[in-house]
N, C-alpha and C positions, 0 to 999 in steps of 0.2 A: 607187677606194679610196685611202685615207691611211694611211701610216706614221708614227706619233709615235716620232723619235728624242732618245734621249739621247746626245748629241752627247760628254760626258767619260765616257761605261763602256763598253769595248774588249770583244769577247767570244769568248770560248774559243771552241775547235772540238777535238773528241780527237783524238787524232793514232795513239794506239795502245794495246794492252790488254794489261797484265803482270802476275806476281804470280796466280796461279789460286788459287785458294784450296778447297777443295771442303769441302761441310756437308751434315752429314744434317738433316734438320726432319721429322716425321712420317715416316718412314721412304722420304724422297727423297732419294737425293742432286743436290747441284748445285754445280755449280762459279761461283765468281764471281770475278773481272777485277777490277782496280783500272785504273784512268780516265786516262789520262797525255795532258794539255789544253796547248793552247800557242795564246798569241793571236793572233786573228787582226790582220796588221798593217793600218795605216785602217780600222780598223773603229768601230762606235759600236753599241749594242746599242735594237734598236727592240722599245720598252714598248708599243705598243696599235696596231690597226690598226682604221680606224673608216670607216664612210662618210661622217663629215662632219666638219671639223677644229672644233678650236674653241681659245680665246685661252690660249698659252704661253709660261712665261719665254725669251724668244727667244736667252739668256746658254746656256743649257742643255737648252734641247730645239729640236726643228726636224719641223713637217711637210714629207712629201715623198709624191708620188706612187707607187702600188705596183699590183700587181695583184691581182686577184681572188681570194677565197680562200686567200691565205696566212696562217700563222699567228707570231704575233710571237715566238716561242720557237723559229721554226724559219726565220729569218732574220736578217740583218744589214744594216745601211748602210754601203756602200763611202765614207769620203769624197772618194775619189780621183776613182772615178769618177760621186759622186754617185748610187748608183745600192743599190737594194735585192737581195741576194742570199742564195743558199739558204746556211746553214751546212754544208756536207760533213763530216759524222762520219768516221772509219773506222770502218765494222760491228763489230760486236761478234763472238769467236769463238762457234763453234757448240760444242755442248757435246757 
């Protein structure tokens, strides 16, 4: 498989969850979190993953090799290490 990076958009990861908020809707309550994101450093955020590349502004994007079955909203491009990695969230709290 291929990773299509974008080489100049760095990408968040949350780091922690503040701010509880709770709402009733149809008579549920629930509590919601507000998001506290901090970027990841070398990072570049990968737009598609495909099985076969095909021709890119090579200023601003970059194929790279990845593995099977991942999905691009739930990975990153090291550029340090050259290398595709998972995004680590911190969990969300349980309610």
């Amino acid at each position: 498989m291929k990773a299509l990076v974008e080489l100049h958009v760095p990408v968040e990861k949350i780091v922690s969850w503040t701010d509880p908020v709770e709402s009733t809707i149809d008579g549920e309550t629930m509590t919601r979190y507000t998001r506290n994101k901090e970027v990841i450093a070398d990072s570049a955020r990968v737009c598609e993953v495909a099985e076969n590349s095909f021709d890119v502004n090579p200023t601003n994007l970059l194929w790279v090799d990845c593995e099977d079955g991942i999905k691009a909203e739930e990975v990153y491009y090291d550029k340090v290490s050259q290398t595709v990695k998972p995004i680590n969230h911190v969990a969300p709290p349980s309610s």
